[in-house]
PALUMVO-636382 format. One record per residue (C-alpha): residue in three letters; chain; x, y, z. Coordinates in nm, 3 decimals, always signed. Layout:
N
+--------+--------+---------+---------+---------+
: residu : chaine :       u :       v :       w :
+--------+--------+---------+---------+---------+
:    ALA :      A :       X :       Y :       Z :
...
+--------+--------+---------+---------+---------+
***
This chain:
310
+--------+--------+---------+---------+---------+
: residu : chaine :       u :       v :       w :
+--------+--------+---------+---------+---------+
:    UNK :      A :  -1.460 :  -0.215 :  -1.006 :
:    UNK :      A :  -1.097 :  -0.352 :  -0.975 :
:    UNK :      A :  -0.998 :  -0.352 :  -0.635 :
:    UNK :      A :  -0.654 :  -0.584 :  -0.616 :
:    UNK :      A :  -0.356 :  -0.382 :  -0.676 :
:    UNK :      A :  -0.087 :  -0.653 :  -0.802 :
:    UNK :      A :  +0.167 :  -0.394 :  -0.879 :
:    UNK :      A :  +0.472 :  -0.547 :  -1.011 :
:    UNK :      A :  +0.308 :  -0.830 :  -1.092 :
:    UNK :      A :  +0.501 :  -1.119 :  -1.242 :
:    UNK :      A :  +0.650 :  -0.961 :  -1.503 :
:    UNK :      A :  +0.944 :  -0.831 :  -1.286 :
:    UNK :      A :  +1.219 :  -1.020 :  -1.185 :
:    UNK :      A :  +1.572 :  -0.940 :  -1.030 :
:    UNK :      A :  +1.958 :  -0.928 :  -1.066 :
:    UNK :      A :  +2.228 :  -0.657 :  -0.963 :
:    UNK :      A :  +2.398 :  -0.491 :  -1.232 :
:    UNK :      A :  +2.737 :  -0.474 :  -1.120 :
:    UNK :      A :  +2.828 :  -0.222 :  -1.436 :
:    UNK :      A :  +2.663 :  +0.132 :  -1.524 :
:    UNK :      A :  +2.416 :  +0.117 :  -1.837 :
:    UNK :      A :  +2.235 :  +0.393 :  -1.986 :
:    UNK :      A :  +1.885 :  +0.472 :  -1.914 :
:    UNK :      A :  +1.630 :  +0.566 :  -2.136 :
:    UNK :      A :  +1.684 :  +0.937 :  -1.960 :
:    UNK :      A :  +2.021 :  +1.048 :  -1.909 :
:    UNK :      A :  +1.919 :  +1.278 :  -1.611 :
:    UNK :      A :  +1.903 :  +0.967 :  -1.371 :
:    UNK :      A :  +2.275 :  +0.859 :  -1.275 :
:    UNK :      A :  +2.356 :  +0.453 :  -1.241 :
:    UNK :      A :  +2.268 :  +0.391 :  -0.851 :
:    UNK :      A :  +2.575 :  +0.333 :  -0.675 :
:    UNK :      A :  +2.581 :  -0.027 :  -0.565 :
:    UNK :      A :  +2.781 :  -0.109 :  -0.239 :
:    UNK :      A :  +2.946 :  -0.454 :  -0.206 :
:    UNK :      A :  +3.141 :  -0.378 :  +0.066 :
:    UNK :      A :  +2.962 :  -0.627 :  +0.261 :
:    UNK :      A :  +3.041 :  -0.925 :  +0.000 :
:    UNK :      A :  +3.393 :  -0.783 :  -0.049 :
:    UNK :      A :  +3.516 :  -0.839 :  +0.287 :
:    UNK :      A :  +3.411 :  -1.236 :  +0.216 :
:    UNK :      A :  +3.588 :  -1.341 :  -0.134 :
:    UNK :      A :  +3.423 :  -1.680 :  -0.095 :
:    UNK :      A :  +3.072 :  -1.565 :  -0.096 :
:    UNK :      A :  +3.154 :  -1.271 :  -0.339 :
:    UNK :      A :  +3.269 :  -1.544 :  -0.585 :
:    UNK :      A :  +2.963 :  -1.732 :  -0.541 :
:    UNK :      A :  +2.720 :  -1.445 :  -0.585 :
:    UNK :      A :  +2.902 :  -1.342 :  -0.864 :
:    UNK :      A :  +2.910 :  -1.642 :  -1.025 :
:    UNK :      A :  +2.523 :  -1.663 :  -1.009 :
:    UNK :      A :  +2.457 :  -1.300 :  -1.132 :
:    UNK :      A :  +2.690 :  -1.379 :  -1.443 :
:    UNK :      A :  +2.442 :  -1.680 :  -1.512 :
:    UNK :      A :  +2.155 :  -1.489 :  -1.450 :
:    UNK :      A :  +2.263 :  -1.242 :  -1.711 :
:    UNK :      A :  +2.167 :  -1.499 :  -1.900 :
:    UNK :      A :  +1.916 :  -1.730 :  -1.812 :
:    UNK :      A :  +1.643 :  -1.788 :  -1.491 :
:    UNK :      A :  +1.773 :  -1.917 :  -1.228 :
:    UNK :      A :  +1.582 :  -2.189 :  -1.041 :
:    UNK :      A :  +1.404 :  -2.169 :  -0.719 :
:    UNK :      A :  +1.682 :  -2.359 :  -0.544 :
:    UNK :      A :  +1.982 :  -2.080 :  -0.680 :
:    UNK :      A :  +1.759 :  -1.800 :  -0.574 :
:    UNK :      A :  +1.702 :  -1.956 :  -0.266 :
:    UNK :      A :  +2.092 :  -2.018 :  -0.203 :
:    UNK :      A :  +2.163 :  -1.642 :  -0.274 :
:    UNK :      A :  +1.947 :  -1.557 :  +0.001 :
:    UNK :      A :  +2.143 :  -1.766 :  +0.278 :
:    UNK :      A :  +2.459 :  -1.613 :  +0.116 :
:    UNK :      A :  +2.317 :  -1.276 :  +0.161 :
:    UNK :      A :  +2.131 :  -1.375 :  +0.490 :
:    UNK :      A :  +2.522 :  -1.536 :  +0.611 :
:    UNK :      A :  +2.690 :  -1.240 :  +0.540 :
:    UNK :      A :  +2.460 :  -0.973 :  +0.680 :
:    UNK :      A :  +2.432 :  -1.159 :  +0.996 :
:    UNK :      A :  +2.793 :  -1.044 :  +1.034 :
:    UNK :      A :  +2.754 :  -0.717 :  +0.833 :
:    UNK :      A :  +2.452 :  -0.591 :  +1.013 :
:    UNK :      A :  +2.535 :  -0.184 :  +0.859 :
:    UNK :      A :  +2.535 :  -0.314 :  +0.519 :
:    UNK :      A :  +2.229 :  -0.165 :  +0.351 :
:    UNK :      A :  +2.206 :  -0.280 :  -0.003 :
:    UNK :      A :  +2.263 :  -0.637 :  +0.123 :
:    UNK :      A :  +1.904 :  -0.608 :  +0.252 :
:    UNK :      A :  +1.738 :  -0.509 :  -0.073 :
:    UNK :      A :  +1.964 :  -0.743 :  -0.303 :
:    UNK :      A :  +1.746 :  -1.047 :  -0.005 :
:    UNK :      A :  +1.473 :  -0.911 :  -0.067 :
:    UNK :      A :  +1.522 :  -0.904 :  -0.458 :
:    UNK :      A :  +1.526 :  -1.222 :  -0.481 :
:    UNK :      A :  +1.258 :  -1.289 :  -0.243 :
:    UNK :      A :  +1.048 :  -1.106 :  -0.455 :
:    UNK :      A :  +1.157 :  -1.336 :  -0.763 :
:    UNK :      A :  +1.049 :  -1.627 :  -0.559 :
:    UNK :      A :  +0.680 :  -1.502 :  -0.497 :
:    UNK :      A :  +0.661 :  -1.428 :  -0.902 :
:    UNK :      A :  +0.766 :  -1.785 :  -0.993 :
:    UNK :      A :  +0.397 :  -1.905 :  -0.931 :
:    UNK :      A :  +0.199 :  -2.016 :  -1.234 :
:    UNK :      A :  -0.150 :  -2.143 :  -1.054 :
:    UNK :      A :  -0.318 :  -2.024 :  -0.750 :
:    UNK :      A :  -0.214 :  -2.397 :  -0.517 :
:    UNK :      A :  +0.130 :  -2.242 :  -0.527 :
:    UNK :      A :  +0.012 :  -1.856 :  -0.335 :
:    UNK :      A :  +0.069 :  -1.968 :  -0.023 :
:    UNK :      A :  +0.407 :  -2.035 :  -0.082 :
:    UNK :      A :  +0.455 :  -1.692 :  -0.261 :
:    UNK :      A :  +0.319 :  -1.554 :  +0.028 :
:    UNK :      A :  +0.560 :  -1.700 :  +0.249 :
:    UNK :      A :  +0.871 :  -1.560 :  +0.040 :
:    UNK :      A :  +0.734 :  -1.251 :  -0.022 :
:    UNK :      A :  +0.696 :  -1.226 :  +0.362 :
:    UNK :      A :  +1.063 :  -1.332 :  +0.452 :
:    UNK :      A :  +1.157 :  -1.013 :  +0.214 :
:    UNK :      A :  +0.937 :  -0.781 :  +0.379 :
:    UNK :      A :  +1.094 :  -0.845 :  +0.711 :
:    UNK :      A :  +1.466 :  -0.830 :  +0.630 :
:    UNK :      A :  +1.383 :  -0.484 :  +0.470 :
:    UNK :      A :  +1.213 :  -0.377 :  +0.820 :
:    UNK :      A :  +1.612 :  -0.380 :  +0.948 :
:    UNK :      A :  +1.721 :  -0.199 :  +0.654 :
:    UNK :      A :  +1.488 :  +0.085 :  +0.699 :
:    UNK :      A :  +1.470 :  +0.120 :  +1.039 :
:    UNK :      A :  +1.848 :  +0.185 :  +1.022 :
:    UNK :      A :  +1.802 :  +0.432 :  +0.688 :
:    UNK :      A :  +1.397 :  +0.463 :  +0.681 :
:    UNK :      A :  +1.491 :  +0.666 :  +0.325 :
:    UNK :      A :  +1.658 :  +0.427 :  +0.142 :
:    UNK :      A :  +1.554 :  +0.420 :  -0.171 :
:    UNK :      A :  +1.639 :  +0.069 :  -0.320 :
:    UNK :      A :  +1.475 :  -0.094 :  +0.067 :
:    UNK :      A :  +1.141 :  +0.145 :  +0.014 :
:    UNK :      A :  +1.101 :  +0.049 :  -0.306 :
:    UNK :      A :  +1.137 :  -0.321 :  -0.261 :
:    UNK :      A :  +0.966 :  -0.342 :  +0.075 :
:    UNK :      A :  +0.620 :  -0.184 :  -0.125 :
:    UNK :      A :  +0.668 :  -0.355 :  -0.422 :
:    UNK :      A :  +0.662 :  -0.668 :  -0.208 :
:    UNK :      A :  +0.352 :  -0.558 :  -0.022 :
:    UNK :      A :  +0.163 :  -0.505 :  -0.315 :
:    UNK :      A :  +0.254 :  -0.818 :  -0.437 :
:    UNK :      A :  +0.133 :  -0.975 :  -0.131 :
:    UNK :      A :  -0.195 :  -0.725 :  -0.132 :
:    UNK :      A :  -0.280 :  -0.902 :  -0.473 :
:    UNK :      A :  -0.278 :  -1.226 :  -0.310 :
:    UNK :      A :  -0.483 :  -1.161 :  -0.003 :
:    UNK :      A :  -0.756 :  -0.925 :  -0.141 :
:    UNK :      A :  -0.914 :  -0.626 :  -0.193 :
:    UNK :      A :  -0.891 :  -0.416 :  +0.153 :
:    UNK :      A :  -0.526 :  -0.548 :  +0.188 :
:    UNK :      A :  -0.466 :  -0.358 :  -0.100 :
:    UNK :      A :  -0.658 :  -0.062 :  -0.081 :
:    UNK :      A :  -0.572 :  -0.005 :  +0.259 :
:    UNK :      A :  -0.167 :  +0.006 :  +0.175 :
:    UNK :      A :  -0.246 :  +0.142 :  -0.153 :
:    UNK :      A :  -0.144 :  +0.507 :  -0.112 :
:    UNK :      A :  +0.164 :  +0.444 :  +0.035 :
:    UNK :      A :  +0.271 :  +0.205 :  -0.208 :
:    UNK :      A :  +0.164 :  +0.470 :  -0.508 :
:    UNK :      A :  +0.346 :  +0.725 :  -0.361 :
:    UNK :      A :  +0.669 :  +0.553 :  -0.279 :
:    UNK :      A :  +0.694 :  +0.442 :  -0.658 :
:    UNK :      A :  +0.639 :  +0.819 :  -0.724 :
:    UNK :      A :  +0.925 :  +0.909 :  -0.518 :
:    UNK :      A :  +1.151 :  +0.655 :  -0.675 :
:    UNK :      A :  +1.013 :  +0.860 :  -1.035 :
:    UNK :      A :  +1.115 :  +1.177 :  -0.859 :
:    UNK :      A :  +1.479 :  +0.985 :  -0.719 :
:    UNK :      A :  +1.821 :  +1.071 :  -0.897 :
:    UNK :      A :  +1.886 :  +0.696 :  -0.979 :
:    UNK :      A :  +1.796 :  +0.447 :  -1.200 :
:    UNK :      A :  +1.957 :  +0.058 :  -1.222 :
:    UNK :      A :  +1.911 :  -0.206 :  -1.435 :
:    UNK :      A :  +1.784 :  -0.481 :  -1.272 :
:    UNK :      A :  +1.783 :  -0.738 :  -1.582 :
:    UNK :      A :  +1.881 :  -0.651 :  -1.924 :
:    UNK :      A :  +1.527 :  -0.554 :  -2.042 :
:    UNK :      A :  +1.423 :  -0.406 :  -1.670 :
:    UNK :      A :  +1.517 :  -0.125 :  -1.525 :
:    UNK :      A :  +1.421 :  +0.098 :  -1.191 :
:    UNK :      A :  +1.259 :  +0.392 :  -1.392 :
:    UNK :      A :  +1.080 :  +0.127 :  -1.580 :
:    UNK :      A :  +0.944 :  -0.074 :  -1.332 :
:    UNK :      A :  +0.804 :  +0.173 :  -1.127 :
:    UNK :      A :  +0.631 :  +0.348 :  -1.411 :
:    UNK :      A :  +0.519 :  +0.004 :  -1.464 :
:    UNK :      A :  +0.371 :  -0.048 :  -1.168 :
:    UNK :      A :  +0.200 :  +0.283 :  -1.166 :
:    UNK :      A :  +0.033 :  +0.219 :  -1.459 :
:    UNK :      A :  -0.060 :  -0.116 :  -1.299 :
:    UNK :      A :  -0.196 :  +0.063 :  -0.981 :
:    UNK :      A :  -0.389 :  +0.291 :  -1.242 :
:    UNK :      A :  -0.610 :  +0.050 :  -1.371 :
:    UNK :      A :  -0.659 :  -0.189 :  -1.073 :
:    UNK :      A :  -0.779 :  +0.115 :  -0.813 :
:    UNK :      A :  -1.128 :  +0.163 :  -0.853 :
:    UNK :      A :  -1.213 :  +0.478 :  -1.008 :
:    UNK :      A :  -1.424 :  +0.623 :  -0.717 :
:    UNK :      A :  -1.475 :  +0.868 :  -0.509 :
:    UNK :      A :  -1.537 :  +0.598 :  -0.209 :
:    UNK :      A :  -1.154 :  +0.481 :  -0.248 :
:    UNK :      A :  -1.056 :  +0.824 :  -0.272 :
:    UNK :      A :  -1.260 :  +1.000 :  +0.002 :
:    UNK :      A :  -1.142 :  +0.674 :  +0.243 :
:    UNK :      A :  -0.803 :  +0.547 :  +0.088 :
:    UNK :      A :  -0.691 :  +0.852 :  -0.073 :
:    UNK :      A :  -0.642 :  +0.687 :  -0.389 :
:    UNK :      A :  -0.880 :  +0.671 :  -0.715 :
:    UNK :      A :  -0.797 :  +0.428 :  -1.081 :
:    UNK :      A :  -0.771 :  +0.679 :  -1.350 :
:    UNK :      A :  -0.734 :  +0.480 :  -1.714 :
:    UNK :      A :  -0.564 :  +0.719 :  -1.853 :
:    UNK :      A :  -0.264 :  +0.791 :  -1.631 :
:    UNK :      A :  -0.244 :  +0.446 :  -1.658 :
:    UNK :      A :  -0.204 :  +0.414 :  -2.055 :
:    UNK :      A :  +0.010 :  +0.749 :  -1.972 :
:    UNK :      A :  +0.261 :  +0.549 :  -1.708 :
:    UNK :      A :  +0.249 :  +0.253 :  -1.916 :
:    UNK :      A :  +0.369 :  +0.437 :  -2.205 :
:    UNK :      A :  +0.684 :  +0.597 :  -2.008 :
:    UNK :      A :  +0.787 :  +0.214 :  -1.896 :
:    UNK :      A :  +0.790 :  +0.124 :  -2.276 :
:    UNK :      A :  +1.074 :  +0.367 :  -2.346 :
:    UNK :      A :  +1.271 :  +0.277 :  -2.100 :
:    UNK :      A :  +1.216 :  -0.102 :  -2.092 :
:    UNK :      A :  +1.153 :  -0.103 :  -2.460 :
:    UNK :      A :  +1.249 :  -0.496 :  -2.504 :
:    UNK :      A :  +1.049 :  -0.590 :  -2.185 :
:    UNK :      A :  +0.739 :  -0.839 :  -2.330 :
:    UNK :      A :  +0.520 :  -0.758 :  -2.026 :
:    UNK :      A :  +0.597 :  -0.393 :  -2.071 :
:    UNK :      A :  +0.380 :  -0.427 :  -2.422 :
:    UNK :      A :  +0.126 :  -0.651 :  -2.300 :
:    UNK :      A :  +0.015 :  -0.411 :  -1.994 :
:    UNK :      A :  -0.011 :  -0.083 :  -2.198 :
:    UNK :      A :  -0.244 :  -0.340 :  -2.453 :
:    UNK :      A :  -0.484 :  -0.411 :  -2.154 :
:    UNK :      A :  -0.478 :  -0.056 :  -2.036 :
:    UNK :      A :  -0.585 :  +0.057 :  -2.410 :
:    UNK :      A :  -0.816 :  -0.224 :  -2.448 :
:    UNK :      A :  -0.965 :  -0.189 :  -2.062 :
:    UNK :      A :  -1.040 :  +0.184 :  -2.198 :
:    UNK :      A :  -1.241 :  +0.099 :  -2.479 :
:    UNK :      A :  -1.372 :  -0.220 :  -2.317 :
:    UNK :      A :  -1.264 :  -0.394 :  -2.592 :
:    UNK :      A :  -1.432 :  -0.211 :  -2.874 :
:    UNK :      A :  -1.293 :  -0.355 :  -3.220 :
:    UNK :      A :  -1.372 :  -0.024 :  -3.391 :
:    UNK :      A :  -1.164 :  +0.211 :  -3.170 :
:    UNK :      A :  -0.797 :  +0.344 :  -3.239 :
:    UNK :      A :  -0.736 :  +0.199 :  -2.900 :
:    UNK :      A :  -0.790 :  -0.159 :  -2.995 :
:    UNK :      A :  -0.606 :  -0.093 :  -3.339 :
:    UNK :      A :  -0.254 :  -0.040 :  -3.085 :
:    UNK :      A :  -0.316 :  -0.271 :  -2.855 :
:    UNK :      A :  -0.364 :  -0.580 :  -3.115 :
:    UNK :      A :  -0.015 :  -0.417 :  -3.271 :
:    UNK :      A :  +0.143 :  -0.406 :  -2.859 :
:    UNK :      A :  +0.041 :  -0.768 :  -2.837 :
:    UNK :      A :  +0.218 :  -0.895 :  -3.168 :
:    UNK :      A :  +0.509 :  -0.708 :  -3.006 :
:    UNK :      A :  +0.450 :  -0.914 :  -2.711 :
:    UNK :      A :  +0.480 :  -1.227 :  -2.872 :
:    UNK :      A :  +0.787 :  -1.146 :  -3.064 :
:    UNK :      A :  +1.025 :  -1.030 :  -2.767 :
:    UNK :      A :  +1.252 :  -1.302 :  -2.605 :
:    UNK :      A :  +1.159 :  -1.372 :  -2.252 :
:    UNK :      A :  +1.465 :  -1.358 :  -2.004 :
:    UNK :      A :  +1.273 :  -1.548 :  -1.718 :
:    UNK :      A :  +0.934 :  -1.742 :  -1.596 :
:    UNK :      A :  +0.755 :  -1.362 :  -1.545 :
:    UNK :      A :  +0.799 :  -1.303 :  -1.913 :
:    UNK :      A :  +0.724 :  -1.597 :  -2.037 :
:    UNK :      A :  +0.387 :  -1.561 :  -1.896 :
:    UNK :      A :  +0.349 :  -1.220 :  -2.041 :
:    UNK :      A :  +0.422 :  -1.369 :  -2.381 :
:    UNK :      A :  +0.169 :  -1.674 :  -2.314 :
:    UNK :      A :  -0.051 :  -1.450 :  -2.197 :
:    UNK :      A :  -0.094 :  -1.235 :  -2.543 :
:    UNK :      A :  -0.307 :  -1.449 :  -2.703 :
:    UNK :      A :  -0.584 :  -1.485 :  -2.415 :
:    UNK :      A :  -0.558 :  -1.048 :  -2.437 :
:    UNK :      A :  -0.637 :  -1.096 :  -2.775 :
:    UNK :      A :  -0.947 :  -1.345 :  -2.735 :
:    UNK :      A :  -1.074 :  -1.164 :  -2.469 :
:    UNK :      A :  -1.024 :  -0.765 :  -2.488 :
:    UNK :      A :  -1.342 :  -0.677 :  -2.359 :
:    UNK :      A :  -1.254 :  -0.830 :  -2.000 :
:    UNK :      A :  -0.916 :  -0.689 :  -1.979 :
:    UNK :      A :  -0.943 :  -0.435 :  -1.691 :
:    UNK :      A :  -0.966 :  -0.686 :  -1.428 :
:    UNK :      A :  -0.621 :  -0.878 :  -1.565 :
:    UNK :      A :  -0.286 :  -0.966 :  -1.398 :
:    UNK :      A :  -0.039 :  -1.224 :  -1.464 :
:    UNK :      A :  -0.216 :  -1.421 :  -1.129 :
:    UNK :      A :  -0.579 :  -1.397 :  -1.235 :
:    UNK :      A :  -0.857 :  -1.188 :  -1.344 :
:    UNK :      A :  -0.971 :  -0.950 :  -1.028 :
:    UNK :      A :  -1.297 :  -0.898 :  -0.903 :
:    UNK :      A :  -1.541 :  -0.615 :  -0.990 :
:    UNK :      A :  -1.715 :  -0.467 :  -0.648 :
:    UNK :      A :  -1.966 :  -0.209 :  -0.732 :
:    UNK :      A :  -1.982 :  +0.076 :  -0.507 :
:    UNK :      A :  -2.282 :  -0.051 :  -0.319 :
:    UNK :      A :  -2.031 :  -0.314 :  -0.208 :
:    UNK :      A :  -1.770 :  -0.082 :  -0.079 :
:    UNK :      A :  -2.047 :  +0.095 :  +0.131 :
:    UNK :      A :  -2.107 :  -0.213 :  +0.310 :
+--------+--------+---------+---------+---------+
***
């Protein structure tokens, strides 16, 4: 059974949008960003601006991420009360751990991931509901959970699953890059958790969380119309249909997902996480029968329920 829950996986990566877009639903409002913190320090505001506008349109590279963060880190060390400072760190903390293309580099993914997680511990033990810090601080521990194993994950799994629901349930939504949004991502993710939970009563009865395949597919289908030009947005609602069948050539199923996978291909990737996605298309493709097991780090382990006894 799958039992690493790499939610978010590598296909999402991070900017503020300083300016309101539409959603794919018009009952979630743009969330309010607060810059106060950067405002009251033109120099740094001009800096992180300046990288934002770039990032608009292109990756940045480890070293820009990594000098947002001291900006961020600088100014919060004086602005202790400004909240969204913490999750805009942690943002690009999280970019950072997804800019890994082998398994030598996951202990240094670790390591970021970690430094986000623990800036966001301040945030919410000042506002423990803040939405934007809650989502970020799971979405960073699943991250982690996929790289240190299966009881990491299942252990933190319900928490993370239900704090993505919540952000569902939230008024807001934000575009975090032009082909990623809030409301998308956590859908995303979802569909993600879906397919990686093992679908048993063991995880359930002990965990409080089961896989389902088809609330996957479902979720996965959601994040498509609202990230409609994200390439790993395709890709994962292909493995979901393909994990279904297990591959079967003959079934509707497969039909879509080799369709979702051309899509794949032909979207424009925005950053290394896409990019991946898009390599990644053809190896769906060549090997749809072994798809349930599949994130952008590796394939995860099957553990039959004999094993979770023990």
């Amino acid at each position: 059974m799958r039992v690493s829950i790499l939610l978010l996986g590598l296909f999402f990566c991070f900017t503020l949008l300083l300016r309101p877009s539409a959603t794919a639903d018009s009952s979630y409002a743009p969330y309010p960003v607060d810059l106060s913190g950067l405002k009251k320090y033109p120099d740094a505001l001009k800096q992180f601006e300046s990288m934002h506008t770039k990032f608009q349109k292109a990756p940045l590279l480890e070293s820009e991420h990594i000098s947002r963060m001291k900006l961020l880190a600088g100014v919060l060390e004086k602005e202790p009360n400004w909240l969204d400072g913490y999750w805009l760190y942690a943002a690009d903390a999280y970019f950072l751990g997804s800019m890994v293309q082998n398994p030598e580099q996951h202990a240094r993914a670790r390591s970021d991931l970690i430094r986000g997680i623990e800036i966001l511990e301040t945030c919410l033990k000042k506002d423990p509901r803040h939405i934007l810090c809650r989502f970020f601080e799971v979405s960073l521990q699943a991250k982690v959970a996929s790289i240190d194993g299966i009881f990491a994950s299942l252990r933190s799994g319900k928490r993370i699953r239900d704090t993505w629901l919540e952000v569902i349930a939230s008024p807001y939504d934000i575009k975090f890059r032009p082909n990623v949004t809030l409301q998308g991502v956590s859908r995303f993710a979802l569909g993600l958790f879906y397919r990686l939970v093992p679908d048993m009563f063991l995880t359930d009865w002990i965990w409080g969380i089961r896989g389902d395949i088809d609330t996957s597919i479902r979720y996965h289908r959601e994040a498509l119309t609202f990230d409609p030009k994200n390439p790993c947005a395709h890709l994962m609602l292909a493995v979901s249909l393909l994990c279904k069948v297990k591959g079967d050539p003959k079934s509707p199923e497969y039909a879509e997902a080799m369709i979702l996978l051309s899509d794949t291909e032909k979207e424009k990737p925005i950053d290394v996480a896409q990019e991946v996605c898009i390599n990644d298309a053809p190896k769906i493709r060549s090997e749809a029968h072994r798809t349930c097991g599949y994130t952008q780090a590796k394939y995860q382990e099957d553990v039959k329920e004999d094993d979770l006894k023990n």
